[in-house]
Backbone as CSV, one residue per row, in Angstrom:
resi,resn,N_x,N_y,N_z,CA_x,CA_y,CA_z,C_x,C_y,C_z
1,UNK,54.650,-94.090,-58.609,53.436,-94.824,-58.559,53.193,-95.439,-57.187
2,UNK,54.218,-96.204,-56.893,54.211,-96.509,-55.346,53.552,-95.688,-54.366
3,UNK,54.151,-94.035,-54.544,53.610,-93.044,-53.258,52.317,-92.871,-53.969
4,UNK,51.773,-92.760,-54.809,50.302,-92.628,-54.891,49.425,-93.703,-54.551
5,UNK,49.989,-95.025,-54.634,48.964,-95.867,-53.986,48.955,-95.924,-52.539
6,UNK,50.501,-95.580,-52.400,50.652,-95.690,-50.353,49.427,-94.473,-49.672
7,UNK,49.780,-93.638,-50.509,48.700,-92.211,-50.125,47.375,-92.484,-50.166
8,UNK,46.866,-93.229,-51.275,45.703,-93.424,-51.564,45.228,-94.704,-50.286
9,UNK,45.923,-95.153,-49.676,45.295,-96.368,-48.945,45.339,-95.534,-47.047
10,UNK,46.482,-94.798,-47.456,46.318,-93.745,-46.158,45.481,-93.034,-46.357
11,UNK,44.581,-92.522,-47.198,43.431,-91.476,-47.445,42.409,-92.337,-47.085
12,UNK,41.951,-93.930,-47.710,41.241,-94.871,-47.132,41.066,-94.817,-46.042
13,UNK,42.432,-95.334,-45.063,42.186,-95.622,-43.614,41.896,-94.592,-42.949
14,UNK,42.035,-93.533,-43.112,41.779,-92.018,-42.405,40.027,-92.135,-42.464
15,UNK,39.316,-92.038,-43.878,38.056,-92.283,-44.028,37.305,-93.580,-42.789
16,UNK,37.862,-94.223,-43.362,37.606,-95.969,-42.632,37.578,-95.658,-40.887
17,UNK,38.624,-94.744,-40.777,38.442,-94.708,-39.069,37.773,-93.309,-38.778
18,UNK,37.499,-92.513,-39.931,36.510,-91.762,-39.033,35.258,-92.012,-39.344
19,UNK,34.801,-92.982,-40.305,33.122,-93.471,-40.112,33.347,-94.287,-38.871
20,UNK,34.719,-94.920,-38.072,33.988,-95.905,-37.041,33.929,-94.992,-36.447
21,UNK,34.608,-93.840,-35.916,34.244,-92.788,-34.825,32.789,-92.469,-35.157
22,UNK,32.306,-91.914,-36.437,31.507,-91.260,-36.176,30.040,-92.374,-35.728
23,UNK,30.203,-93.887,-36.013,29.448,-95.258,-35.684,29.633,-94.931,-34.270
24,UNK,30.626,-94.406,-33.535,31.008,-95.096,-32.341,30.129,-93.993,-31.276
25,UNK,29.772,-92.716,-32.034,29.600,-91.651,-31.297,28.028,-91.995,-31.120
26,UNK,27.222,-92.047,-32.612,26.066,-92.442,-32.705,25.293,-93.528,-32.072
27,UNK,26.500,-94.619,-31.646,25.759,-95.307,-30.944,25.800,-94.702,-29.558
28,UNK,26.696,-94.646,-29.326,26.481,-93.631,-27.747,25.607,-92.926,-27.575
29,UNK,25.291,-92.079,-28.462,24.506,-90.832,-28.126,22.623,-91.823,-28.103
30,UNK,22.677,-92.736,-29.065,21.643,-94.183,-28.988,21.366,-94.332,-27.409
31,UNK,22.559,-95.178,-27.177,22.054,-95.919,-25.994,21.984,-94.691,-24.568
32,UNK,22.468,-93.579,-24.670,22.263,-92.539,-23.752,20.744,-92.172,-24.072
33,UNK,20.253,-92.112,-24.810,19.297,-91.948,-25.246,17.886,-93.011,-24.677
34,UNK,18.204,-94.291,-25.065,17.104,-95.466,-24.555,17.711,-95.451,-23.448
35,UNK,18.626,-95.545,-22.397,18.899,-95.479,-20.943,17.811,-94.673,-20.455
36,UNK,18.049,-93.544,-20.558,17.355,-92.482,-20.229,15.530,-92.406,-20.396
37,UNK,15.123,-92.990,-21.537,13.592,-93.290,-21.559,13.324,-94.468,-21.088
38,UNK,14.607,-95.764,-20.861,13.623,-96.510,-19.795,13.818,-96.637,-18.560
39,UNK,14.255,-95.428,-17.861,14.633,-95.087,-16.563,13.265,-94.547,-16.190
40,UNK,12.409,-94.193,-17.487,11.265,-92.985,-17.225,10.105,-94.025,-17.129
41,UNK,10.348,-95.325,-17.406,9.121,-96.392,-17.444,8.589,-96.463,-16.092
42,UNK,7.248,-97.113,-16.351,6.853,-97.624,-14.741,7.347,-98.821,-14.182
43,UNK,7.900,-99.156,-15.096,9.055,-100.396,-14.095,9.881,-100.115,-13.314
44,UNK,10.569,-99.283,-13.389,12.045,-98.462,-12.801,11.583,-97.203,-12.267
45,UNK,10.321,-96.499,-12.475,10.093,-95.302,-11.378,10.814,-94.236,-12.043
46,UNK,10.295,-92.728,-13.054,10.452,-91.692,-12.949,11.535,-90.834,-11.474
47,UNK,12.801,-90.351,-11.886,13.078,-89.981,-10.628,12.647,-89.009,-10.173
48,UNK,11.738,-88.014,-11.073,11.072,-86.955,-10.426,10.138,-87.117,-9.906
49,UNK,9.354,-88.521,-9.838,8.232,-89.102,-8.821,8.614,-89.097,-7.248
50,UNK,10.030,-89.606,-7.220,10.181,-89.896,-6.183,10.909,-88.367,-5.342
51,UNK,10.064,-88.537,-4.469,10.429,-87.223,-3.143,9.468,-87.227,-2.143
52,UNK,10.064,-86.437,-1.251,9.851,-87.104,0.074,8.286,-85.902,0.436
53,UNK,7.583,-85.575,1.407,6.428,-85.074,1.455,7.158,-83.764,1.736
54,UNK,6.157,-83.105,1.214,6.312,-81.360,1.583,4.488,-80.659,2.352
55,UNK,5.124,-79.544,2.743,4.162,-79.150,3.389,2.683,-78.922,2.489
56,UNK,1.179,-78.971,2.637,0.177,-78.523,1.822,-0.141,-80.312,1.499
57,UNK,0.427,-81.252,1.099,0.222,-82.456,0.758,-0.434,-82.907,1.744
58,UNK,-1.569,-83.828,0.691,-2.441,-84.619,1.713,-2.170,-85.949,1.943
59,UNK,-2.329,-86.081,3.203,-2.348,-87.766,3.885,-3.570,-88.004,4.605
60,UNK,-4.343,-88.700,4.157,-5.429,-88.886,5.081,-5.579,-90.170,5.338
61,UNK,-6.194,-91.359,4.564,-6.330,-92.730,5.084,-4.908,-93.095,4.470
62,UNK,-4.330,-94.067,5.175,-2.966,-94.656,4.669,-3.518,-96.209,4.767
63,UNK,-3.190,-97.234,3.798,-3.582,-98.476,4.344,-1.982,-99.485,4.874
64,UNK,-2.457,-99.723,5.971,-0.994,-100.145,6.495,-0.888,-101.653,7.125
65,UNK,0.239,-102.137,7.236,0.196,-103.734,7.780,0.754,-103.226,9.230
66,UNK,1.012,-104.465,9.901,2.037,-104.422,11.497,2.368,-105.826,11.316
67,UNK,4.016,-105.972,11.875,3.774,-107.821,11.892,3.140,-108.378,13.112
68,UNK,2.336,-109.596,12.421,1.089,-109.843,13.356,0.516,-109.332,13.852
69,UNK,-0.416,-108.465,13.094,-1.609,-108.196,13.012,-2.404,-107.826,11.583
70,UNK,-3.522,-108.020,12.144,-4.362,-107.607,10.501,-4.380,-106.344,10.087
71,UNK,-4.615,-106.281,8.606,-4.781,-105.220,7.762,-5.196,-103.968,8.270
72,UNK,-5.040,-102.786,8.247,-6.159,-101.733,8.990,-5.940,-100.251,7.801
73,UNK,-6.803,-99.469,8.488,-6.442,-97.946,7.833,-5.978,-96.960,8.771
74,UNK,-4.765,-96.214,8.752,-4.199,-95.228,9.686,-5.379,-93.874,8.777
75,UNK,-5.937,-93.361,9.803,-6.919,-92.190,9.378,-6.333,-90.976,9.967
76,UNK,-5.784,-90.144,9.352,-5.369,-88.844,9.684,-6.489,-87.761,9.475
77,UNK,-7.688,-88.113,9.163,-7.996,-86.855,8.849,-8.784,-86.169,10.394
78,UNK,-8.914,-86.728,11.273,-9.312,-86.270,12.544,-8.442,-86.027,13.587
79,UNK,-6.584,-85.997,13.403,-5.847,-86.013,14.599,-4.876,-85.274,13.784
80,UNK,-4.000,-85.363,15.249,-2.753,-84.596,14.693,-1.378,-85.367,15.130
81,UNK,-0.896,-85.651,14.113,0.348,-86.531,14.093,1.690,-86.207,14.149
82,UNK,2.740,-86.622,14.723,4.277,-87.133,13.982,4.831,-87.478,13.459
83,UNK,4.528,-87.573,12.087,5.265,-88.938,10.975,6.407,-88.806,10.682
84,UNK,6.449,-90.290,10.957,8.708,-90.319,10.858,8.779,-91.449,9.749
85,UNK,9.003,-91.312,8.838,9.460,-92.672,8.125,11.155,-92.956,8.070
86,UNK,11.277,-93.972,8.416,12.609,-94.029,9.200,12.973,-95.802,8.546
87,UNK,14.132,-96.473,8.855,14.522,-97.571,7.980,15.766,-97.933,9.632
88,UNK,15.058,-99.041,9.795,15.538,-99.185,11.429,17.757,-99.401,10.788
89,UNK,18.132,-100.387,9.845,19.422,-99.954,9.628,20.112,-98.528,9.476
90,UNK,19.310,-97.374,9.721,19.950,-96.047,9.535,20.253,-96.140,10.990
91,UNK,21.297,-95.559,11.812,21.365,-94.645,12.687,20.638,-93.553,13.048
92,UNK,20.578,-92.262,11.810,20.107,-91.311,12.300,18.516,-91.563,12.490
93,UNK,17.681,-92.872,12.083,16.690,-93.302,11.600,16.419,-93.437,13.133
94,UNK,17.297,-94.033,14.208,16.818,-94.636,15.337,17.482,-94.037,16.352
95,UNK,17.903,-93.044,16.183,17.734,-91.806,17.196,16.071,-91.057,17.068
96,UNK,15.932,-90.925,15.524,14.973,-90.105,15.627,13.477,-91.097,16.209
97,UNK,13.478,-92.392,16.287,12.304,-93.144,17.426,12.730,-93.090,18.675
98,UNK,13.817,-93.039,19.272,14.848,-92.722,20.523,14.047,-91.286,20.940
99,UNK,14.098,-90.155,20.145,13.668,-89.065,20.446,12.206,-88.674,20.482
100,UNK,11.312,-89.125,19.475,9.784,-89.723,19.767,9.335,-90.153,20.994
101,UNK,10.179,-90.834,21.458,9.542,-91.830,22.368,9.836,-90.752,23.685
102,UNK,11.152,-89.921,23.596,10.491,-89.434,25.121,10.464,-88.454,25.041
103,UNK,9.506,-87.968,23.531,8.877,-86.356,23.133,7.606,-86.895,23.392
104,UNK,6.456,-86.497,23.948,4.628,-86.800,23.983,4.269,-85.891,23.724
105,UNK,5.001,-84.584,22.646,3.691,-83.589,22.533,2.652,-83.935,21.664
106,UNK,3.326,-84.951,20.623,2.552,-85.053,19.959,2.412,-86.690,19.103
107,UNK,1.677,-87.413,18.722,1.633,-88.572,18.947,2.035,-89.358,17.491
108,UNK,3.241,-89.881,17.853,3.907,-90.595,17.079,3.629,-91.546,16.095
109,UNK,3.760,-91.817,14.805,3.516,-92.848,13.914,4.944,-92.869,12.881
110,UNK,4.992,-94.106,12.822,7.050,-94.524,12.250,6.068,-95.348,10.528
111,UNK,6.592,-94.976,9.981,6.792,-96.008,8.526,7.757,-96.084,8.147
112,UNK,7.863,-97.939,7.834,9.128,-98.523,7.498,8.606,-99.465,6.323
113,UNK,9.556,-99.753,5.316,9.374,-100.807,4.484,8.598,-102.276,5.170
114,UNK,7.837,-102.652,4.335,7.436,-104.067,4.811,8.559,-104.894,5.654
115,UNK,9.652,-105.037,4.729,10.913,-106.190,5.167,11.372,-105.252,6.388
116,UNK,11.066,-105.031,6.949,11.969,-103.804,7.663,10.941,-103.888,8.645
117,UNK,9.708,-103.853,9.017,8.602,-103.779,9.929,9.139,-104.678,10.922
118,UNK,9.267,-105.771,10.957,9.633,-106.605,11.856,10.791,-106.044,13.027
119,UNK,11.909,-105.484,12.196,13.012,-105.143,13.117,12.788,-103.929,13.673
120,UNK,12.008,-103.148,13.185,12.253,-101.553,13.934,10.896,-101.896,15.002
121,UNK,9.835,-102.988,14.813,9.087,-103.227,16.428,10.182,-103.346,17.205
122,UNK,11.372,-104.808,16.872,11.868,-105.209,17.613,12.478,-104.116,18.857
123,UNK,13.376,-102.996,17.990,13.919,-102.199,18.239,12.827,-101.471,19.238
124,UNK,11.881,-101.023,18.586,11.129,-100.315,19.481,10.430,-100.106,20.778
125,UNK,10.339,-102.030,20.854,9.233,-102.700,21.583,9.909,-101.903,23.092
126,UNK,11.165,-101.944,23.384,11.911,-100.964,24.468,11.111,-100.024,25.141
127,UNK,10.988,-98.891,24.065,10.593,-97.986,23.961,8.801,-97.461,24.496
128,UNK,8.176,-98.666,24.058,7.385,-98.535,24.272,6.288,-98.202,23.041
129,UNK,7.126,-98.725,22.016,6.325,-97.822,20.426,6.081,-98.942,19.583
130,UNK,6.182,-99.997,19.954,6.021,-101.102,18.509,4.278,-101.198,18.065
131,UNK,3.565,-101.045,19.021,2.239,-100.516,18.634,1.914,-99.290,17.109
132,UNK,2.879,-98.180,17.223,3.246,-97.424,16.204,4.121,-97.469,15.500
133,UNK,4.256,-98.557,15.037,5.028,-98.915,13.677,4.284,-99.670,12.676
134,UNK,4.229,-98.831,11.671,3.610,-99.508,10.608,4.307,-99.707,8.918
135,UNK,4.339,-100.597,8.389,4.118,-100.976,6.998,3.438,-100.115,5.966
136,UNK,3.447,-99.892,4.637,2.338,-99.245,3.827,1.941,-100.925,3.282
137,UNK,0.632,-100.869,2.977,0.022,-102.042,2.113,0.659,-102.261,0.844
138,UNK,0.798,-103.433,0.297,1.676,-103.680,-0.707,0.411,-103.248,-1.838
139,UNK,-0.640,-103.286,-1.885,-1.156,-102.769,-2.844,-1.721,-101.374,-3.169
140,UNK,-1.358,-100.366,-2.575,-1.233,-98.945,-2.586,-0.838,-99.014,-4.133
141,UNK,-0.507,-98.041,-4.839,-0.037,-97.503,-5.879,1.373,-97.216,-5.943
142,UNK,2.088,-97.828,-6.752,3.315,-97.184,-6.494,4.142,-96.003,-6.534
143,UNK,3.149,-94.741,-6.792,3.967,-93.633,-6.739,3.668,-92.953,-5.208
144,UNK,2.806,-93.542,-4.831,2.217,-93.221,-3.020,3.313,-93.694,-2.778
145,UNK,3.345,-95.552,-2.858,4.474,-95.827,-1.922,6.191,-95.161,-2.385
146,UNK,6.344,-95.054,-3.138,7.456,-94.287,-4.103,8.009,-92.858,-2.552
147,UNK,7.231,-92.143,-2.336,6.835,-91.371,-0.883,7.387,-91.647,-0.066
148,UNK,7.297,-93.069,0.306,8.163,-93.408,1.470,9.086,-94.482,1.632
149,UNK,9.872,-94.103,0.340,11.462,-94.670,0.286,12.400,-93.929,0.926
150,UNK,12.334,-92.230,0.507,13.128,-91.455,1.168,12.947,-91.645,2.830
151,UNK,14.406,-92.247,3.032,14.553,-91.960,4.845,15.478,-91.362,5.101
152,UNK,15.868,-90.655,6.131,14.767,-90.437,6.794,13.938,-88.792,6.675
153,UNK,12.331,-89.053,6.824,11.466,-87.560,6.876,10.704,-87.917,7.953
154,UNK,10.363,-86.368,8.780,10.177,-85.733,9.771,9.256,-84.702,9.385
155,UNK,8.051,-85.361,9.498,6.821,-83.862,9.148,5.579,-84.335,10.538
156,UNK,4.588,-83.064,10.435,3.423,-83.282,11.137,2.196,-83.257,10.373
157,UNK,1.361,-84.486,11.102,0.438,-83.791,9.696,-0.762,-83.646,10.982
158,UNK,-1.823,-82.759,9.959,-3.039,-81.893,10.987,-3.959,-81.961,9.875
159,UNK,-5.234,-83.304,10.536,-6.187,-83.221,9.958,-6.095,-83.064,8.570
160,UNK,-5.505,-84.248,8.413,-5.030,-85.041,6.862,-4.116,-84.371,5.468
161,UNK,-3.091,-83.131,6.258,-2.517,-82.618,5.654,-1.344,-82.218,6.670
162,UNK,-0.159,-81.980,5.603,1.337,-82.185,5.944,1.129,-80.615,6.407
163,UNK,1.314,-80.269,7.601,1.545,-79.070,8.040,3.041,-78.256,8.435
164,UNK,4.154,-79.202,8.641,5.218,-78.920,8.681,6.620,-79.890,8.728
165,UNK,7.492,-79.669,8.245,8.363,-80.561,7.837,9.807,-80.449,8.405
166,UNK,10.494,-81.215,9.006,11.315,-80.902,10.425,12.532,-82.028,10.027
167,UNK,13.840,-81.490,10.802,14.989,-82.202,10.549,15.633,-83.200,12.011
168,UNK,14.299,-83.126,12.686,13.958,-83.473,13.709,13.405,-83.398,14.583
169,UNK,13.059,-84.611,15.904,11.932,-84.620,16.540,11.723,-83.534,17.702
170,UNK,12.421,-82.504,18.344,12.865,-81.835,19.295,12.022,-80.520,18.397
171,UNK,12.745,-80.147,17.358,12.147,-79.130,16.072,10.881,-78.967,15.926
172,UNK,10.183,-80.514,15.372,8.663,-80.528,15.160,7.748,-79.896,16.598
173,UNK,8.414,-81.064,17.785,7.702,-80.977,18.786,7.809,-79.127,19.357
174,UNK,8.749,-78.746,19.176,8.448,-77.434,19.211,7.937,-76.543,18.555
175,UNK,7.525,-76.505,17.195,6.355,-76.038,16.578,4.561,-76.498,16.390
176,UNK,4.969,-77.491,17.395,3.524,-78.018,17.393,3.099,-77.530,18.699
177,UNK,3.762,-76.632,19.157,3.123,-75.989,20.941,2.426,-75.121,20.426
């Protein structure tokens, strides 16, 4: 009688611990689950929103700050540009205004985060470029600004579209001859 109740309470606990496994799995597979849909909210940004410009994409008016100075619109759709969006704490970020600055084929424009505007003039003012450094407006949309988180990118744009996309400034400036 003994071994049938010992058995019977070992048949219990066997049960007992595989409903917590199978509790333990379900909730996992749960919270993998809501992780994942509120990663997709507009609070936290879709990660397939975010990427950096490719060629055919349009840029035409950008609305942009400078520190100290007023509000304005960068208008691409009548010129032909350099756009570097760059994050003055990168290195490779400030070679590539290093290399801008004594490339002139073609005429330079840097975007940097707001908090960040201040230091890459600083940096620049050297150079001769703090005039072309700009901010995006904090009230853009956030999947525009979403665009220019990735640093650092190296494209040209021609008459308000991304015409080519470069791993640097030496590269571009030589396809823009």
């Amino acid at each position: 009688m003994a071994a049938d109740e010992h058995s019977r309470w070992g048949k219990a606990a066997a049960r007992t611990l595989e409903a917590l496994v199978l509790i333990a799995v379900v909730a996992l597979v749960w919270s993998n689950y809501a992780l994942r849909k509120r990663l997709k909210t507009p609070a936290f940004g879709s990660t397939a929103e975010v990427r950096a410009f490719a060629v055919g994409e349009r840029l035409t008016r950008v609305p942009v700050t400078q520190p100290g100075r007023p509000n304005q619109v960068l208008d691409f759709t009548h010129r032909r540009a350099l756009v570097a969006v760059v994050n003055p704490s990168c290195g490779t970020c400030q070679s590539i205004v290093e290399a801008a600055a004594s490339n002139r084929s073609l005429e330079p424009v840097f975007f940097t985060a707001r908090e960040s505007a201040a230091e890459l003039v600083r940096r620049a003012a050297p150079l001769g470029l703090s005039d072309r450094i700009f901010a995006l407006d904090p009230s853009l949309p956030r999947p525009f600004q979403d665009r220019f988180v990735i640093n650092p990118q190296i494209f040209i744009v021609d008459r308000g579209k991304v015409v080519r996309t470069c791993d640097n400034v030496p590269e571009c400036a030589d396809r823009a001859r």
